[in-house]
N, C-alpha and C positions, 0 to 999 in steps of 0.2 A: 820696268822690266830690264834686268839686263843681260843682253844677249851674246852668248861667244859663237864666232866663227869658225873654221876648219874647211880644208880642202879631203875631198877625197886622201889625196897622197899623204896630209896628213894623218888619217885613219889606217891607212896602211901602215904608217912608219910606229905609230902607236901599238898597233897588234905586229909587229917586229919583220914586217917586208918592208924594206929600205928602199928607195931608188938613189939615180945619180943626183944631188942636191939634196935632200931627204932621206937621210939614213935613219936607221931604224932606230928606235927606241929598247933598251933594255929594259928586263922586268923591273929593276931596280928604279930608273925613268918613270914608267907605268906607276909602280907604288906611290911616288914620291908627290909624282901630280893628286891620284886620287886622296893620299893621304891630307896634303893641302887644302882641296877643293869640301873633305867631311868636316876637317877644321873649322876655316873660312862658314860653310852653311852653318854649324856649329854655335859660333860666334855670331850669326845675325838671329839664331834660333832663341840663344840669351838675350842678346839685345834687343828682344820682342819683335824688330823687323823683319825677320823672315814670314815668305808666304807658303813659297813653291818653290822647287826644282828639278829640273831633270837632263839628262843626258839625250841627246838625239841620235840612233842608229847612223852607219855609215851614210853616204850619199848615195851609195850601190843597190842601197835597200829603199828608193825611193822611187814614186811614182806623182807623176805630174797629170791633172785634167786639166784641159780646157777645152774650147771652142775655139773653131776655126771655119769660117765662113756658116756658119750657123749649125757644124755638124760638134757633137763632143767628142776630143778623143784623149785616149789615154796612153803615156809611152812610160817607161820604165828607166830609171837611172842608173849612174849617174849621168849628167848631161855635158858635155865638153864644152861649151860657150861658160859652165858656171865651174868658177874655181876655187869658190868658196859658198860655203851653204852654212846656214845656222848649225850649229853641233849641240848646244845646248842653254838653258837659260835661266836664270831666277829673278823670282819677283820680290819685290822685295817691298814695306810699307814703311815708308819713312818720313822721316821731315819735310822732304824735297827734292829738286832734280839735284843740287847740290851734295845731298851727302850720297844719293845714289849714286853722284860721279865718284865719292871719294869713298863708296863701298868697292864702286867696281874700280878703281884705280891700286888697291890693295892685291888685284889678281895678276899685278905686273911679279908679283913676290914667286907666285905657281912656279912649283920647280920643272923644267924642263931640258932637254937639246937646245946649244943656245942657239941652232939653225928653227927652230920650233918658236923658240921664244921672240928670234927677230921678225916675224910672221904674224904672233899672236895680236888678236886686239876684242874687245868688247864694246857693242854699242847701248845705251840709256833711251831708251824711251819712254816716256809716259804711256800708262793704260790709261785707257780714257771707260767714264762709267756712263757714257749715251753720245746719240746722235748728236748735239747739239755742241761735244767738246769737242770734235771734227772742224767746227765753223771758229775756231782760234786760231 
């Protein structure tokens, strides 16, 4: 799986509310990215590796469960200790962790703000397909 980050104030500067360090993105910015990222899936859709992918709503739109001293609770986002959240992800079936490095390695190309771009990063994980790939 490879997975892209994003902050909040990222998602902002993408739907065109800027702050100070993070200015806003033009429509033009917007297109440029998404046009990139239908390619890119595009490209792993031909080259039989594609799985999945998707886009992950802002942080603003997220809700957190857990437990806390044995009771559940649930609070609503986003959270100011997290300043980046998964944004979104694809999976991808290939050779190895190798060319999944050098699938996602291809997303340094994503056109962006170069304040956006020096921020961005993707991490590789393996899916595991049982209990038992954990004990590696």
């Amino acid at each position: 799986m490879i997975m892209l980050f994003a902050s909040q104030q990222d998602y902002d500067a993408m739907a065109g509310k800027g702050s100070a360090g993070n200015p806003a993105w033009t429509a033009e910015d917007f297109a440029a990215m998404t046009a990139f990222m239908g390619a890119w899936n595009q490209e792993l859709v031909e080259s039989g590796e594609f799985v999945d992918a998707r886009g992950l709503a802002a942080p603003v739109h997220t809700r957190r469960v857990g437990n806390k001293e044995g009771v559940p609770f649930v609070t609503d986002g986003p959270y100011p200790e997290t300043t980046e959240v998964l944004a979104g992800y694809t999976i991808v079936e290939c050779a190895g962790f190798d060319r999944a490095t050098e699938l996602a390695a291809r997303l340094a190309d994503c056109p962006a703000p170069d304040d956006a771009r020096a921020r961005a990063y993707a991490e590789i994980r393996p899916i595991v397909d049982g209990a038992d790939d954990h004990l590696v």
